[in-house]
C-alpha positions in Angstrom: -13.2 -10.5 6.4 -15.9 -12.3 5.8 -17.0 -15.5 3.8 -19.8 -15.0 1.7 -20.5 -18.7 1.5 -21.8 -18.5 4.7 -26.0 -17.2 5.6 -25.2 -14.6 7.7 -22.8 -13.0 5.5 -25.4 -13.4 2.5 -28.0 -11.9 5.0 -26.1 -9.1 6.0 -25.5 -7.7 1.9 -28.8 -8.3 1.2 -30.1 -6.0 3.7 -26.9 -3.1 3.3 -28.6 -3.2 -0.5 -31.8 -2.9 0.5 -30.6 0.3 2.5 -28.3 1.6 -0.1 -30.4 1.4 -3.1 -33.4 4.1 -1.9 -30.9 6.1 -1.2 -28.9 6.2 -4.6 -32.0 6.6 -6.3 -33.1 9.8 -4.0 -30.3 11.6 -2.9 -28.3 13.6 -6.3 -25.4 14.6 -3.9 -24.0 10.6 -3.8 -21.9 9.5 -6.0 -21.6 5.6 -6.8 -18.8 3.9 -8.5 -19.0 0.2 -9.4 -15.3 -1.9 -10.1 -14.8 -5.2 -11.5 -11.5 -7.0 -12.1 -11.4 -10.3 -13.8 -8.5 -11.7 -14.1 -6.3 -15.5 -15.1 -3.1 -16.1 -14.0 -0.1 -18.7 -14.5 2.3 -19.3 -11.7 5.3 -21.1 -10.8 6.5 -21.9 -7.3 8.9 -24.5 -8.1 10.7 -26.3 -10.9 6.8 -28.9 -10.8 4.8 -27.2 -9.1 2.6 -24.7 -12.0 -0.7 -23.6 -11.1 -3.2 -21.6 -12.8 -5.9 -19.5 -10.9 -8.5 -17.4 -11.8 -10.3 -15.0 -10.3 -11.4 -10.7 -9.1 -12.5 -7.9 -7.3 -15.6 -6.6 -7.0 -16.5 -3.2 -5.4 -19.0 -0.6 -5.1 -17.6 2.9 -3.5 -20.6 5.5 -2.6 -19.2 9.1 -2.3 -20.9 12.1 -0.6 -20.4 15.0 -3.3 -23.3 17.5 -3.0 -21.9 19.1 0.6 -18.8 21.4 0.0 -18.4 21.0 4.2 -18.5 17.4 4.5 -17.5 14.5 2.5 -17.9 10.9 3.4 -17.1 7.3 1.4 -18.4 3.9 1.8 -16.6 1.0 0.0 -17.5 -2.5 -0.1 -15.1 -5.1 -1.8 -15.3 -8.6 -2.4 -12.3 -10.8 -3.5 -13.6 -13.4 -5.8 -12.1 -17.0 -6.1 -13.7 -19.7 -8.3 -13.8 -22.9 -5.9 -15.4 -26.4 -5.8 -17.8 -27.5 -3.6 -18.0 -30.2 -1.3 -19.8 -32.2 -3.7 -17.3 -31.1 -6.3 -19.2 -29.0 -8.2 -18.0 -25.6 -9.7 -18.6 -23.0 -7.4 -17.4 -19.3 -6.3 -16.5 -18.1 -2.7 -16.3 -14.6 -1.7 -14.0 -12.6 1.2 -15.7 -9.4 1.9 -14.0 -6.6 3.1 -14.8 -2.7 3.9 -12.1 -0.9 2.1 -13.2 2.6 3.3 -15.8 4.0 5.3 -14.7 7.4 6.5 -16.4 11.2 7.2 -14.5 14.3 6.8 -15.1 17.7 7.7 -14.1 21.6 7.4 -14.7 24.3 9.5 -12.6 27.2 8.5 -8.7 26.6 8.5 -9.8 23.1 10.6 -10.4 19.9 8.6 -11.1 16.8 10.5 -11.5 12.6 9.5 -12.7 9.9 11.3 -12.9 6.0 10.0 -11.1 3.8 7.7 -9.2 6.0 5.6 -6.6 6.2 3.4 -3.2 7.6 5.4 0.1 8.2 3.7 3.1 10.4 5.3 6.2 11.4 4.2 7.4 11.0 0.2 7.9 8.2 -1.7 5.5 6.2 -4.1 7.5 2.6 -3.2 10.1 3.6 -0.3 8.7 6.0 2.0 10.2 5.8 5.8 7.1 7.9 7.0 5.5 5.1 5.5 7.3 2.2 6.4 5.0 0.5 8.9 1.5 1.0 7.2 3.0 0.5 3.1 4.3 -2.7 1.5 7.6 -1.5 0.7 9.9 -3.9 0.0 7.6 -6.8 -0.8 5.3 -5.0 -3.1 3.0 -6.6 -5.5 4.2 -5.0 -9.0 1.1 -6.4 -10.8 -1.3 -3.5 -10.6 -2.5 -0.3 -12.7 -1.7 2.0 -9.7 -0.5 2.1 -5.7 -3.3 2.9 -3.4 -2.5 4.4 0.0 -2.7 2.0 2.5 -6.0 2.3 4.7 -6.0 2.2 8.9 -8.7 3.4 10.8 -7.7 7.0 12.2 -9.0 10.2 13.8 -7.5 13.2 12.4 -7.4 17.1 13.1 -5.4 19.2 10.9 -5.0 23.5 10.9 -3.9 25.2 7.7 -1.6 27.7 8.8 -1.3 29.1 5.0 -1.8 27.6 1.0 0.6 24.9 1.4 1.1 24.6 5.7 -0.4 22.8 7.7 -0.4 21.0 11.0 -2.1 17.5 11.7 -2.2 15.2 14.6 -3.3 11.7 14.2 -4.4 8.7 15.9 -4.6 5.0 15.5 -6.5 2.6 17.9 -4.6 -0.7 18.7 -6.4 -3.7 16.2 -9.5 -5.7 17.6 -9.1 -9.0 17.8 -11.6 -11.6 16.4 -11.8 -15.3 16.7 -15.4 -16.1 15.5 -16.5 -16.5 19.2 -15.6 -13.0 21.3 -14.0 -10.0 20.0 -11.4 -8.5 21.7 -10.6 -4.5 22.0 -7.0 -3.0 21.3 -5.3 -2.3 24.6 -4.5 1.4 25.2 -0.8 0.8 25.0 -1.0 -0.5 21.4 -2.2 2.9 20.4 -0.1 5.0 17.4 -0.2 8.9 18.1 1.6 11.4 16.3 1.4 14.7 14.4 3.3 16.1 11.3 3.9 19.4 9.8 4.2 20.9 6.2 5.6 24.2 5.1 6.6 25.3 1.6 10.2 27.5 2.5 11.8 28.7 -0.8 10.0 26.8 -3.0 10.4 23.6 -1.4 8.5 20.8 0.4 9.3 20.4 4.1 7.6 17.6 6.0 8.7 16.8 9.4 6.4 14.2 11.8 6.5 12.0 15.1 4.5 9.1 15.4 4.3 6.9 18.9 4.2 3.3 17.8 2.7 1.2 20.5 2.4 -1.9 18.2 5.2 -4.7 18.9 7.3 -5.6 15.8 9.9 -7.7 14.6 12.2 -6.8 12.2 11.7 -7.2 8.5 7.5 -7.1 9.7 7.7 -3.2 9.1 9.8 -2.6 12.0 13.6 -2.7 12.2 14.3 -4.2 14.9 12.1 -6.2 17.1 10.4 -4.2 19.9 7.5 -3.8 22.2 7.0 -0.2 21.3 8.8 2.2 19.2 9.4 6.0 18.8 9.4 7.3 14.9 10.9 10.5 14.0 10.9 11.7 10.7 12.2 14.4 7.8 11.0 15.1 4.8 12.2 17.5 1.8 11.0 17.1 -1.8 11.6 19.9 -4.6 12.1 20.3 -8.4 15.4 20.7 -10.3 14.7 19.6 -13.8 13.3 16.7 -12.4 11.1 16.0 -8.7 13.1 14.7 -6.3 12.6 13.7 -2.2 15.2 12.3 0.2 13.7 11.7 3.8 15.2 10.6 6.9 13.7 8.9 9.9 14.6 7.1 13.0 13.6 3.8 14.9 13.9 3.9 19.0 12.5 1.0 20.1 11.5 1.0 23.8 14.5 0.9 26.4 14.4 -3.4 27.5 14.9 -3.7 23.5 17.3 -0.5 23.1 21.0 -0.9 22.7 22.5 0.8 25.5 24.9 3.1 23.6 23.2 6.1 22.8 25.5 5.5 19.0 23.9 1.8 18.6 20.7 2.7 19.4 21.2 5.6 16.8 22.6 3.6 14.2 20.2 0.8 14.5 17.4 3.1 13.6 18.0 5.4 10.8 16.0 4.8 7.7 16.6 6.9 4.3 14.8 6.6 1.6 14.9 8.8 -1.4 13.3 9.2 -5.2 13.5 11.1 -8.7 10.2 11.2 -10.6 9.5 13.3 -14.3 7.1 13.1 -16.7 8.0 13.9 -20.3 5.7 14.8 -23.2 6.6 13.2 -26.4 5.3 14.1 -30.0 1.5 15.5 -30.1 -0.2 13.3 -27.5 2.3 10.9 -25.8 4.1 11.1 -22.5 7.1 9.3 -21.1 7.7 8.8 -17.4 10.2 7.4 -14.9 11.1 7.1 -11.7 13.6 5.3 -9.4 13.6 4.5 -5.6 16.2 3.7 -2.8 15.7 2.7 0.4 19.2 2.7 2.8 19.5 1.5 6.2 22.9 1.6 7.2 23.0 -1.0 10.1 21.5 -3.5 7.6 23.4 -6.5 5.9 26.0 -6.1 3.7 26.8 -9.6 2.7 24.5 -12.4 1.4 22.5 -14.4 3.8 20.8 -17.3 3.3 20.9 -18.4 6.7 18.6 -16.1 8.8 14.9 -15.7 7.9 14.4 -12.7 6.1 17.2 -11.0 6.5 17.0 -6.9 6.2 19.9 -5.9 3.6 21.3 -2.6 3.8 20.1 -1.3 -0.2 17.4 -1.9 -1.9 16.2 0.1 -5.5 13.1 0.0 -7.4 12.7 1.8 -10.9 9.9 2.3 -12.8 9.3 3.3 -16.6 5.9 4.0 -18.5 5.0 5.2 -22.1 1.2 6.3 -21.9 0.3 6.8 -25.5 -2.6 9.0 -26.4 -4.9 6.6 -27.4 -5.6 5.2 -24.0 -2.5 2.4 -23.8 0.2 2.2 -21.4 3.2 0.0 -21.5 5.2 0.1 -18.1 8.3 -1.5 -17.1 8.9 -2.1 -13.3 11.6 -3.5 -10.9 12.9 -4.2 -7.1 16.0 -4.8 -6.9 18.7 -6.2 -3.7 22.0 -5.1 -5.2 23.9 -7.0 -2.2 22.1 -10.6 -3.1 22.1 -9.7 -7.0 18.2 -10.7 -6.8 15.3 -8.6 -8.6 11.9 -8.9 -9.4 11.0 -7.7 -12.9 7.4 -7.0 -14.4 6.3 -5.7 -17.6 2.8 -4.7 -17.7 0.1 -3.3 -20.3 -3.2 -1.2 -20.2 -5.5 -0.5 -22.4 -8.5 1.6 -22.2 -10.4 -0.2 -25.4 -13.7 1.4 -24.3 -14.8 3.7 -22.1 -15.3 2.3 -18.5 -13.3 -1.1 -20.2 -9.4 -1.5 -19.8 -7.4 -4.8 -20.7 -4.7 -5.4 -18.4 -1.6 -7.6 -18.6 1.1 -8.4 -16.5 4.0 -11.0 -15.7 6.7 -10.8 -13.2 10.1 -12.9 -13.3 12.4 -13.2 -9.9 15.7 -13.4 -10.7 17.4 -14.5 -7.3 18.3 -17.9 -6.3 16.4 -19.9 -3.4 17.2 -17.7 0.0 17.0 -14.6 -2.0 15.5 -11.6 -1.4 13.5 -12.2 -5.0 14.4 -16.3 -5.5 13.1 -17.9 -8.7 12.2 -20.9 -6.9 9.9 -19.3 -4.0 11.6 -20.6 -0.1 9.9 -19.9 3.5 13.0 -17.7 4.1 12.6 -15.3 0.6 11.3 -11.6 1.3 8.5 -12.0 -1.5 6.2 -14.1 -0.5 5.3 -14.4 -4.2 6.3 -17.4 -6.5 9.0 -16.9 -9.4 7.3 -16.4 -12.6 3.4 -14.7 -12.9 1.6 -14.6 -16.0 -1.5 -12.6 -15.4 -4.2 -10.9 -18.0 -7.5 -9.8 -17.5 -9.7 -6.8 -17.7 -11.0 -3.7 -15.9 -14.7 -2.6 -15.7 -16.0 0.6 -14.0 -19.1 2.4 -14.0 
């Protein structure tokens, strides 16, 4: 990221515009999509400590649209924070980032990707164990319209072996490192490889992948346990009966110096299930009704409260989610995590409104219920999972065109 209080930074958009705009105006086949949030919010990290913040997003997304063989995105966002200068007078600062820039291709039954892109695996809006290591899982931010994907920069193949099978292989370059002085490359070992396979037998979903881990982790940082490497198995089935439903199964093998040495332990350690019920109800001429609920089990997790260790990874955890989208253009939604073993939760109500077109008001707050060295504490700790403080009050709107 990148400030945009300094020159270079201010330099380097002015010149991407000056690229971008002969384009837009000359080539039919791009698409371009302009977002703005605006938000205020109210927060409490402690019993005197309030704050109230304001601030958004900016982005402008160009989409390649005009060749049915290739499709490419560029998107450019821009958290914005109002701030005071040095000389303390009002001012706004900027952290850039490139949210996508990708190209796919097809060629046949082929289809290929290269660049930042969004990945997901497995099932699982919330919980997902295909997911585990790219998604937010546990600690998710409940104050938005809708869950992206998660973006990583990937090279992908993929062959459709039918309507609804395929085969893909993926992989994931180890990060580069920069410090404002040198950058540094990934080393080869931190490398994630993998493929994954879909097939559609008797009318149900069957998704079954491998992916090679060559990031170190510690547990409760999207790993399980801590690790120089890791193996990562996984199973997948979803289907319908009245309602959609997944369960998925996956499994953790860190690298042998980290590895229990029972074959049992080293099993137990590492199994991850996660599993979900979705539906979507009409209701009267123009309404709908929705719901959907979440688990995420790992076996070899805690049992018992802990306020002792630093983020400790409990056994259970639940999310539940319920929405009534009127037909007018207004959604009320009701959303929850939840830590049964620590009795902990964090609860947020939320609004949209599509007033106009392009123009939605949105609204949210979120209460933790937990006490301090909870999963979800009311007064926010070092040691809590969230990472978020114990009551938010947010409103604002949304702005595309």
């Amino acid at each position: 990221m990148v400030g945009l209080t300094s020159r270079p930074a201010r330099c380097a958009l002015f010149f991407i515009g000056l690229l971008l705009l002969p384009g837009l105006s000359a080539v039919a086949e791009n698409r371009t999509t302009v977002e703005l949030e605006f938000y205020n919010s109210v927060n409490r990290y402690g019993p005197e400590n309030w704050t109230h913040t304001g601030g958004g997003l900016a982005s402008l997304r160009l989409d390649q649209t005009g060749n049915s063989s290739v499709r490419s995105q560029f998107e450019l966002s821009a958290m914005i924070s109002p701030t005071v200068d040095g000389a303390g007078a009002p001012s706004v600062s900027s952290l850039v980032d490139v949210g996508s820039a990708y190209a796919k291709f097809r060629f046949g039954s082929y289809r290929g990707i290269i660049g930042k892109a969004p990945f997901s695996w497995g099932e699982g809006l919330i919980f997902n164990v295909a997911d585990e290591i790219f998604g937010s899982s546990i600690s998710t931010n409940l104050m938005q319209s809708s869950f992206d994907d998660a973006t990583a920069w990937i090279t992908g193949f993929t062959w459709y072996t039918g309507p609804f099978s395929f085969v893909e292989v993926l992989v994931n370059p180890g990060p580069t490192t920069l410090d404002g002085i040198s950058t540094e490359p990934g080393a080869l070992e931190e490398t994630r490889a993998g493929a994954r396979f879909v097939a559609k037998p008797c009318g149900l979903k069957l998704e079954g992948g491998y992916l090679f881990d060559g990031r170190n982790g510690a547990a409760g940082g999207g790993a399980l346990q801590q690790a120089d490497w890791y193996h990562r198995p996984y199973l997948s089935l979803q289907g319908n009966l009245a309602v959609d439903w997944h369960i998925s199964v996956s499994l953790e093998l860190p690298d042998a110096d980290n590895r229990p040495d029972e074959p049992g332990n080293a099993l137990w350690e590492g199994m991850l299930y996660t599993a979900g019920l979705y539906s979507v109800i009409p209701v009267g001429y123009d309404d709908t009704f929705s719901f959907r609920a979440e688990t995420r089990l790992h076996p070899a997790g805690r049992w018992e409260e802990d306020h002792e260790s630093d983020s400790p990874l409990y056994g259970l955890y639940g999310y539940g989610e319920t929405s009534w989208d009127f037909g007018g253009g207004m959604s009320l939604m009701l959303r929850g995590l939840f830590n049964p073993i620590d009795l902990s939760g964090r609860i947020s109500p939320g609004l949209s409104w599509n007033i106009f077109q392009g123009f939605t008001f949105l609204s949210f707050f979120t209460v933790q219920t937990g006490e301090a060295g909870d999963s979800y504490p009311w007064d926010g700790s070092e040691g809590s999972q969230s990472g978020s403080p114990g009551f938010t009050f947010l409103a604002g709107c949304s702005v595309t065109y």
